[in-house]
Backbone as JSON Lines, residues from 0, in Angstrom:
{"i":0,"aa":"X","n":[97.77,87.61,126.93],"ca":[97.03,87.45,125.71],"c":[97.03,85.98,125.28]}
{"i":1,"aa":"X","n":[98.35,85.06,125.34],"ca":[98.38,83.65,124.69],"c":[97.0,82.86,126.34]}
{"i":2,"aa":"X","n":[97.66,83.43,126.86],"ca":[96.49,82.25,128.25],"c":[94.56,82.83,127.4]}
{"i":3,"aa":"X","n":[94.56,84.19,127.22],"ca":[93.07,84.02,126.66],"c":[92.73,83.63,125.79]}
{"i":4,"aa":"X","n":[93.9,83.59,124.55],"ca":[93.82,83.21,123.3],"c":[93.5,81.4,123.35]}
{"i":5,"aa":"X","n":[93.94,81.04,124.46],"ca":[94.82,79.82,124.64],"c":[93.04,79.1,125.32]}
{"i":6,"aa":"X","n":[92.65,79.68,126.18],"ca":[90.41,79.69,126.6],"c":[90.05,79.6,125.63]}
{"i":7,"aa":"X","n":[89.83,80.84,124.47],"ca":[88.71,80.53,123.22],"c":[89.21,79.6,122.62]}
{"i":8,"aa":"X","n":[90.15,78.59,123.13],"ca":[90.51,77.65,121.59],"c":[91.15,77.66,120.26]}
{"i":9,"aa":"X","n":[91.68,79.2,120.61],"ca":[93.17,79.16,119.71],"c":[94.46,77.89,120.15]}
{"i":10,"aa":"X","n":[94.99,77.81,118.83],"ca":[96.17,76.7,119.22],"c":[97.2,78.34,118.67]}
{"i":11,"aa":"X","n":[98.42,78.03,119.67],"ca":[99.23,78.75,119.44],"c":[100.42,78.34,118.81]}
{"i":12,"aa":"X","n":[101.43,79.08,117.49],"ca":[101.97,78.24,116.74],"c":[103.57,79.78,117.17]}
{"i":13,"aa":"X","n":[104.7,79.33,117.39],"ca":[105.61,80.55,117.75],"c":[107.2,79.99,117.4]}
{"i":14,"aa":"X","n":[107.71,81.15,117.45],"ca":[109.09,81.34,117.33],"c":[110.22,80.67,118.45]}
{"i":15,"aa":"X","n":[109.23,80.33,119.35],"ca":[109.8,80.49,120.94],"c":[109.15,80.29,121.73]}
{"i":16,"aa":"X","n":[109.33,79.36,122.81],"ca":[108.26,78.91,123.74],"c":[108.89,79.24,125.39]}
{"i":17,"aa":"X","n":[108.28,79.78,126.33],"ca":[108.86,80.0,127.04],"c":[107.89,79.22,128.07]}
{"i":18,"aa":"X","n":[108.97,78.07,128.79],"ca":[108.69,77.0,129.77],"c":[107.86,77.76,130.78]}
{"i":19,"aa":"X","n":[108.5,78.59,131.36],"ca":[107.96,78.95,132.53],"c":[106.33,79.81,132.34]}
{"i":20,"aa":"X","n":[105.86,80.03,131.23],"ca":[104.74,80.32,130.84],"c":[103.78,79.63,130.77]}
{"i":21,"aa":"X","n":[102.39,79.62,131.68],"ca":[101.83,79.19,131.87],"c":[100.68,78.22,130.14]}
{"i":22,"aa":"X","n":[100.88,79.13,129.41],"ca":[100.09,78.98,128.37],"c":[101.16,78.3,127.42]}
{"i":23,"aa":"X","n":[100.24,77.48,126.38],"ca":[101.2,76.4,125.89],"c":[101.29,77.02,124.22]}
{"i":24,"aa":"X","n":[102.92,76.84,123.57],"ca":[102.57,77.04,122.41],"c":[103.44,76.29,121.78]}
{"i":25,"aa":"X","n":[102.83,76.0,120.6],"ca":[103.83,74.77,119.65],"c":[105.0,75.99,118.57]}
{"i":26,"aa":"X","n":[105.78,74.91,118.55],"ca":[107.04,75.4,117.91],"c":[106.46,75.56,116.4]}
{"i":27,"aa":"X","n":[106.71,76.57,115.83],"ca":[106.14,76.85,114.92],"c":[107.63,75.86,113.34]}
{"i":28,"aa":"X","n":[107.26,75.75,112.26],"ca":[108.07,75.54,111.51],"c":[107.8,76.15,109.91]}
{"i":29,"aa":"X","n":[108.72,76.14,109.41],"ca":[108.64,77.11,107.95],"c":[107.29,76.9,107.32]}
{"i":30,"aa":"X","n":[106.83,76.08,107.45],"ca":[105.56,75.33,106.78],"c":[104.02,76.69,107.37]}
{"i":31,"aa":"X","n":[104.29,76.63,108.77],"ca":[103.59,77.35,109.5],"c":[103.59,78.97,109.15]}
{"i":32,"aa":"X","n":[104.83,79.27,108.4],"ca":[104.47,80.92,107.93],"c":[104.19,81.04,106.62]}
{"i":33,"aa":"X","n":[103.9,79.98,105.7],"ca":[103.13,80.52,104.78],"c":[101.82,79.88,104.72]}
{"i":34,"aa":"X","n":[101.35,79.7,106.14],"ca":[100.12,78.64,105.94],"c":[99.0,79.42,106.04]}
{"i":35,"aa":"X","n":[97.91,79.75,105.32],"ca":[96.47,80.32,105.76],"c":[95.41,79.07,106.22]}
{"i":36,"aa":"X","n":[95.5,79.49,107.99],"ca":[94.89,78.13,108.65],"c":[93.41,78.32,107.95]}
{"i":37,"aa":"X","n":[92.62,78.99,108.02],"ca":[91.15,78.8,108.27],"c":[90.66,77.78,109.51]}
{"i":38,"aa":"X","n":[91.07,78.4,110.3],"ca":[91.3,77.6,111.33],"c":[91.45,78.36,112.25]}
{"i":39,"aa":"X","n":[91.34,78.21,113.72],"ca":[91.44,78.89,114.86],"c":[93.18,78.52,115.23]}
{"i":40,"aa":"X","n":[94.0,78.87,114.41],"ca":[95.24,78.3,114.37],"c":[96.35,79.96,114.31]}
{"i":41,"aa":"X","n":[97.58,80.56,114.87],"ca":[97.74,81.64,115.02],"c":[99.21,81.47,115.23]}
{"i":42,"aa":"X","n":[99.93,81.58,113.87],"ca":[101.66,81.66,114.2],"c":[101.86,82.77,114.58]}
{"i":43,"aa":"X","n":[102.89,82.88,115.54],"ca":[103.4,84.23,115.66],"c":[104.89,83.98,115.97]}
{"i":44,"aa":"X","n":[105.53,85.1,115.38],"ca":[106.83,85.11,115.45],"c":[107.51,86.5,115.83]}
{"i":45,"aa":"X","n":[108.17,86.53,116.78],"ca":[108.77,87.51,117.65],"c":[110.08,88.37,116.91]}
{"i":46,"aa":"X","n":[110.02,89.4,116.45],"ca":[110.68,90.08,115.51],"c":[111.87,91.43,116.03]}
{"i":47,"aa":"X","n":[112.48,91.26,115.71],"ca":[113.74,92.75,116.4],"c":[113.31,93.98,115.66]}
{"i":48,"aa":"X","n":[111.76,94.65,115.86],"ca":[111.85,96.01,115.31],"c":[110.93,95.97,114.18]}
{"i":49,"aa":"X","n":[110.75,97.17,113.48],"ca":[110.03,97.12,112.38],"c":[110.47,96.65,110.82]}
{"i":50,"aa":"X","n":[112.05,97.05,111.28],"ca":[112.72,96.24,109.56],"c":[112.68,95.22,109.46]}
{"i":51,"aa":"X","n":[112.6,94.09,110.56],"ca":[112.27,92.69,110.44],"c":[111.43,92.0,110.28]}
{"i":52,"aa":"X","n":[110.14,93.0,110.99],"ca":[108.9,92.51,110.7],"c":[108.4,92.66,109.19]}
{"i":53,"aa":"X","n":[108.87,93.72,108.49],"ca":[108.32,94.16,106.98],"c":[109.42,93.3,106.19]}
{"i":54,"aa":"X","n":[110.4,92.83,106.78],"ca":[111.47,91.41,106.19],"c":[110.18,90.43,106.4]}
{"i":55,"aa":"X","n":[109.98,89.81,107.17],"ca":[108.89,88.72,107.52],"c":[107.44,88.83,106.36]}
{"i":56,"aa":"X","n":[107.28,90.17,106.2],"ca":[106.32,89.59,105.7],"c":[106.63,89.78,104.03]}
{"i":57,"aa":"X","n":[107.78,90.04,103.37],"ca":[107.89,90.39,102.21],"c":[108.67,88.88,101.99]}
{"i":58,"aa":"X","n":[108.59,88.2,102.48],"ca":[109.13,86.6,102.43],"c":[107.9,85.66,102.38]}
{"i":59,"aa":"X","n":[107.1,86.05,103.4],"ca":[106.12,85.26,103.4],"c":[104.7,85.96,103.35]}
{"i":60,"aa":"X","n":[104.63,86.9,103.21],"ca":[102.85,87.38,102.75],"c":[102.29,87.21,101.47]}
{"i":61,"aa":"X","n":[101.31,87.2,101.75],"ca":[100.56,86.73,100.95],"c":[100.64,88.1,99.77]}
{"i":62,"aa":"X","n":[100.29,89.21,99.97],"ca":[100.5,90.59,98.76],"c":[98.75,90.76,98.57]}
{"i":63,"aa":"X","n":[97.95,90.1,99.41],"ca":[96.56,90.43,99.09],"c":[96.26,91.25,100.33]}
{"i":64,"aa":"X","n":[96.68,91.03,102.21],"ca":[95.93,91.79,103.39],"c":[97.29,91.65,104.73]}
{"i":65,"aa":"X","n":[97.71,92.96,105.24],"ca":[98.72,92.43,106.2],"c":[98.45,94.1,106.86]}
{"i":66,"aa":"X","n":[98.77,93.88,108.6],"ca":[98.08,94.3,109.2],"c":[99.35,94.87,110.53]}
{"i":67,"aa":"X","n":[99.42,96.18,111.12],"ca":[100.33,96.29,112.1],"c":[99.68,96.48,113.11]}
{"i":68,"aa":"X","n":[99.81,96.23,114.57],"ca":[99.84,96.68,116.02],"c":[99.82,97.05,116.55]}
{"i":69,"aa":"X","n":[99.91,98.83,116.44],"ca":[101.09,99.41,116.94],"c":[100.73,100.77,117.37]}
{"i":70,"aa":"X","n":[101.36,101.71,118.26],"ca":[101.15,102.55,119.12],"c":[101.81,103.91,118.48]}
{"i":71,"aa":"X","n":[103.19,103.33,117.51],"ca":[103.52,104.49,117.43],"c":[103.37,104.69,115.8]}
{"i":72,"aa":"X","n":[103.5,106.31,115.63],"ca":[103.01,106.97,114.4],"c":[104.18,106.15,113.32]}
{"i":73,"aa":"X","n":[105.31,106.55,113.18],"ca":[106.21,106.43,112.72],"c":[106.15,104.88,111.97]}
{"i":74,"aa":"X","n":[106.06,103.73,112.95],"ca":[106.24,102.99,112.38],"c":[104.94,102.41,111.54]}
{"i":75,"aa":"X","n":[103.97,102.85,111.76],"ca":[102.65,102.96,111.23],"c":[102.65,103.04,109.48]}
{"i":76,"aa":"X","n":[103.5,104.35,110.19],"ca":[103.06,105.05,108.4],"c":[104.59,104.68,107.7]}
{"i":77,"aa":"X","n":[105.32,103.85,107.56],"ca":[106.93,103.07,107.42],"c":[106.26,101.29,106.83]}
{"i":78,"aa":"X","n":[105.49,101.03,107.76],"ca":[104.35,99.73,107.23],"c":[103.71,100.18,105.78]}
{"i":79,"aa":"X","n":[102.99,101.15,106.11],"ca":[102.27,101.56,105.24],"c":[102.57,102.07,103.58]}
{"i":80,"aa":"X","n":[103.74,102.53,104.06],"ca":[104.48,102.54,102.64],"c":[105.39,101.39,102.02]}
{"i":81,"aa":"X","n":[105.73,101.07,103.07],"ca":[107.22,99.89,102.69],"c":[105.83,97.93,102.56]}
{"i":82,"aa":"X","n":[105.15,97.97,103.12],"ca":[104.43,96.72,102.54],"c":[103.96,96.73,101.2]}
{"i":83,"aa":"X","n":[104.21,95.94,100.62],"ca":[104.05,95.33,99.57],"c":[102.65,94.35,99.1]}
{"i":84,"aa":"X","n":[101.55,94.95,99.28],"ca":[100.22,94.48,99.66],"c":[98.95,95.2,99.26]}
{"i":85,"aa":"X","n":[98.17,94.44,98.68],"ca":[96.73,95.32,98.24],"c":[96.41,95.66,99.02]}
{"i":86,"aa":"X","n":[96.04,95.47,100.19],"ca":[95.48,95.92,101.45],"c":[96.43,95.9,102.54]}
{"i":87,"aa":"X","n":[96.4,97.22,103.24],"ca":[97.69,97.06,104.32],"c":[96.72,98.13,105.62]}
{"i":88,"aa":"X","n":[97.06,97.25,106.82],"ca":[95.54,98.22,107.96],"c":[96.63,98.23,109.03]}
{"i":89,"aa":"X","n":[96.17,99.31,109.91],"ca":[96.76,99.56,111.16],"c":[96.33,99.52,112.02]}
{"i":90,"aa":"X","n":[96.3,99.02,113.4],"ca":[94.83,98.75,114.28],"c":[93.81,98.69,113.79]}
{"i":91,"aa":"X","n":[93.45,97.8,113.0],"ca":[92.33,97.08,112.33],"c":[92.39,95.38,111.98]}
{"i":92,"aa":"X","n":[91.48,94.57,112.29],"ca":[91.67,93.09,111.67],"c":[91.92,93.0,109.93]}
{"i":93,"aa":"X","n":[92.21,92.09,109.69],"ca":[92.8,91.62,108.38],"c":[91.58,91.11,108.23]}
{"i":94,"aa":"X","n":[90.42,91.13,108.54],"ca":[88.79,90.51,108.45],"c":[88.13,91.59,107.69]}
{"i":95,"aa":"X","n":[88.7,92.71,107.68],"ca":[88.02,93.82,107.0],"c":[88.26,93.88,105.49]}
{"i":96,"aa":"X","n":[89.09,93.15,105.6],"ca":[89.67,93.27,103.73],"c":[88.58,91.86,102.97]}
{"i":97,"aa":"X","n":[87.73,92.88,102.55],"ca":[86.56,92.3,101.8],"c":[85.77,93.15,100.45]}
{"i":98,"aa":"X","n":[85.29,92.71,99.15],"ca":[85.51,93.74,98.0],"c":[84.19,94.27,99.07]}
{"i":99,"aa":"X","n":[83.32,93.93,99.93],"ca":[81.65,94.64,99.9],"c":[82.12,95.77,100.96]}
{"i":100,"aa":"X","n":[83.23,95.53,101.7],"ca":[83.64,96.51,103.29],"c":[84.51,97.32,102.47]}
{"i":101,"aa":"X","n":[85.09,97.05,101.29],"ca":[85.77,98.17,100.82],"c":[85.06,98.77,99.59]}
{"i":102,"aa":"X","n":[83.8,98.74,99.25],"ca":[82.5,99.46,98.74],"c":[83.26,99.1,97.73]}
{"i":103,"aa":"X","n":[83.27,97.93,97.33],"ca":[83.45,97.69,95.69],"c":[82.36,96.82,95.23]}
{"i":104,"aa":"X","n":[81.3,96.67,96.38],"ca":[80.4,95.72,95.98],"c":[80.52,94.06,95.99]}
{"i":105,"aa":"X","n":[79.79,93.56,95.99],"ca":[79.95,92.05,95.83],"c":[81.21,91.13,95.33]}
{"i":106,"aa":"X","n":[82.31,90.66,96.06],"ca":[83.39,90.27,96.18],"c":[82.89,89.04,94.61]}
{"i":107,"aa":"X","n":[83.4,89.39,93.76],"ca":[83.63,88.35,92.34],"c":[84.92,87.39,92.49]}
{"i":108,"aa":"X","n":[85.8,87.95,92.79],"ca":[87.44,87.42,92.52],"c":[88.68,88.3,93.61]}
{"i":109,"aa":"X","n":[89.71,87.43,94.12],"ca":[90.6,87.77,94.38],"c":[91.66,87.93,93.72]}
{"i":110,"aa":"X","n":[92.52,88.36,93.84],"ca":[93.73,88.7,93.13],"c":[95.37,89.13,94.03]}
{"i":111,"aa":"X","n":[96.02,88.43,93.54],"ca":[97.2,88.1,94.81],"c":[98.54,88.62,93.53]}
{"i":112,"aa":"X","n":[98.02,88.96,92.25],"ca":[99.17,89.29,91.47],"c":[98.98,90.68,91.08]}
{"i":113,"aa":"X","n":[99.46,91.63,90.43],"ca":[99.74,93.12,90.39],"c":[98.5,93.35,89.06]}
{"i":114,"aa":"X","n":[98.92,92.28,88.16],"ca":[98.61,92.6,86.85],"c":[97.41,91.22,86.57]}
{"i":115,"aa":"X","n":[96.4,91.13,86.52],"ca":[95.49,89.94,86.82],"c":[94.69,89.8,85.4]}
{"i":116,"aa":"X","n":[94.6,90.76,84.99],"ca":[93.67,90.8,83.48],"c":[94.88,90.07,82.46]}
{"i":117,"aa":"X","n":[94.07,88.85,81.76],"ca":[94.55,88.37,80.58],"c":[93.83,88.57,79.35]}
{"i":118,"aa":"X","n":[94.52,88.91,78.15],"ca":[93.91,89.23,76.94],"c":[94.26,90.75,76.75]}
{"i":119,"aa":"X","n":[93.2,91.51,75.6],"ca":[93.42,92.64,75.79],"c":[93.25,93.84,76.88]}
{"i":120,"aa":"X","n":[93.84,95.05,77.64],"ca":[94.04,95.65,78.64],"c":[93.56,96.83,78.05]}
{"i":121,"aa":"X","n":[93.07,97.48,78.85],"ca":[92.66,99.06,78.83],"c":[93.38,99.14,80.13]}
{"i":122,"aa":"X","n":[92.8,101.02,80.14],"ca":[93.42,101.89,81.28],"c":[93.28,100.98,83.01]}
{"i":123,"aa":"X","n":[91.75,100.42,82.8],"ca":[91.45,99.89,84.28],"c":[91.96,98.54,84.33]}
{"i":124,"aa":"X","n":[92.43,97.96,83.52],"ca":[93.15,96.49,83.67],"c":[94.49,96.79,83.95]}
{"i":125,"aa":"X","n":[94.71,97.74,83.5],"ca":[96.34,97.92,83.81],"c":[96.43,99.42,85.58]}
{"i":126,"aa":"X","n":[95.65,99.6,85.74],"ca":[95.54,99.69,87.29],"c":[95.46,98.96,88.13]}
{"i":127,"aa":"X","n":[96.41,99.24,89.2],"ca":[95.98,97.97,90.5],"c":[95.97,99.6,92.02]}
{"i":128,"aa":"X","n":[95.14,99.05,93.02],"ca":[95.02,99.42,93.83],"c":[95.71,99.0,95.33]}
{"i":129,"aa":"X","n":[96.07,100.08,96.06],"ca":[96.68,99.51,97.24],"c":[95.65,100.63,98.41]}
{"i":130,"aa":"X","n":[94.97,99.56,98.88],"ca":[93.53,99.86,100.54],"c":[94.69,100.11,101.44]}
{"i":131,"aa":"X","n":[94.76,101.33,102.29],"ca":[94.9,102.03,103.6],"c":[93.66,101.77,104.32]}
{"i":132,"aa":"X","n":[94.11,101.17,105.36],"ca":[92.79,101.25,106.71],"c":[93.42,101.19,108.16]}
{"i":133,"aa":"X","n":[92.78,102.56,108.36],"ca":[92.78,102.81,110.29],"c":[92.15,102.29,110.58]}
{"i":134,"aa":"X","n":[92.5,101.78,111.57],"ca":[91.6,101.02,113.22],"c":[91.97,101.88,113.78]}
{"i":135,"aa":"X","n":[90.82,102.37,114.86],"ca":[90.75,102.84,116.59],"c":[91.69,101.72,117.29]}
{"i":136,"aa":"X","n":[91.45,100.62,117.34],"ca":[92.38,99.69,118.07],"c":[91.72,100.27,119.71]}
{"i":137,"aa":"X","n":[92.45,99.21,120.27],"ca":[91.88,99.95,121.95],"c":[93.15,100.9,122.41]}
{"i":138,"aa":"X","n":[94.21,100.65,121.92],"ca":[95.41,101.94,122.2],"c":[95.09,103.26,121.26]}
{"i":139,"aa":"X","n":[95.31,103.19,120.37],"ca":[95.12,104.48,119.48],"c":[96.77,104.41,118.92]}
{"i":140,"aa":"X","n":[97.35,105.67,117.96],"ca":[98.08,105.95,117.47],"c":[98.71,107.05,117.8]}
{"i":141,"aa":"X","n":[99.49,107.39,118.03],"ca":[100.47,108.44,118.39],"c":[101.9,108.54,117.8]}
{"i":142,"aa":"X","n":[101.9,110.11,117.69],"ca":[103.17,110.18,116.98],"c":[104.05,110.92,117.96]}
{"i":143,"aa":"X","n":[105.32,110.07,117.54],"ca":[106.26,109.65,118.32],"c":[107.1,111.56,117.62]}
{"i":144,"aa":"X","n":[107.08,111.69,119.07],"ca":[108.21,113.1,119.23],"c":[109.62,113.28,119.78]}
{"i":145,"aa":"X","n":[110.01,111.94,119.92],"ca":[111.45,111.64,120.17],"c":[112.4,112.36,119.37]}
């Protein structure tokens, strides 16, 4: 994946670089995990499991779109509850989290805090919403019968 990523002109930004790998990636630094490139730019950091990864991103996410990988059921729906995020997708891009793709109509404003209305509040100012979204993904999802 880093050698194709590495063709379209992604720069790769990581935890860990392994010499003998043909494809090149820069050492990533603290700066690099809370950065939103807009950019063809792609940290990744290599994690022990799912409690580390939902550590990773409750340190450094953003709380607006965060997105899992993954094959099995379990840890799917463990993301899905335990992230801390308006929008949280599972085999799906983090490109989908948009107000018009989530039929709210014409994207006005973002919002990265719980409680966003200043002044006086009614019932719908003092609601906040948290988006579930499946992806097909090219694996699919399966639940794990271990």
């Amino acid at each position: 994946m880093a050698e194709a990523l590495e063709k379209a002109g992604v720069v790769l930004r990581g935890c860990g670089a392994d010499p003998g790998h043909p494809a090149r990636l820069d050492a990533a630094t603290e700066k690099d995990w809370h950065e939103e490139y807009l950019d063809l730019i792609l940290a990744v950091r290599v994690v022990d499991g799912i409690g580390e990864a939902i550590g990773h991103i409750e340190q450094y996410g953003s709380l607006h779109t965060e997105s899992i990988v993954t094959r099995d059921y379990d840890n799917a729906q463990r993301f899905l509850r335990e992230v801390n995020s308006s929008t949280v997708l599972v085999n799906a891009s983090t490109r989908f989290s948009d107000g018009f793709e989530l039929g709210l109509g014409a994207e006005i404003g973002i919002s990265t805090t719980k409680l966003h209305a200043f002044g006086p509040m009614g019932l719908e100012e003092l609601t906040t919403q948290k988006f579930i979204i499946y992806g097909s993904g090219r694996s699919g999802l399966t639940k794990n019968r271990s």
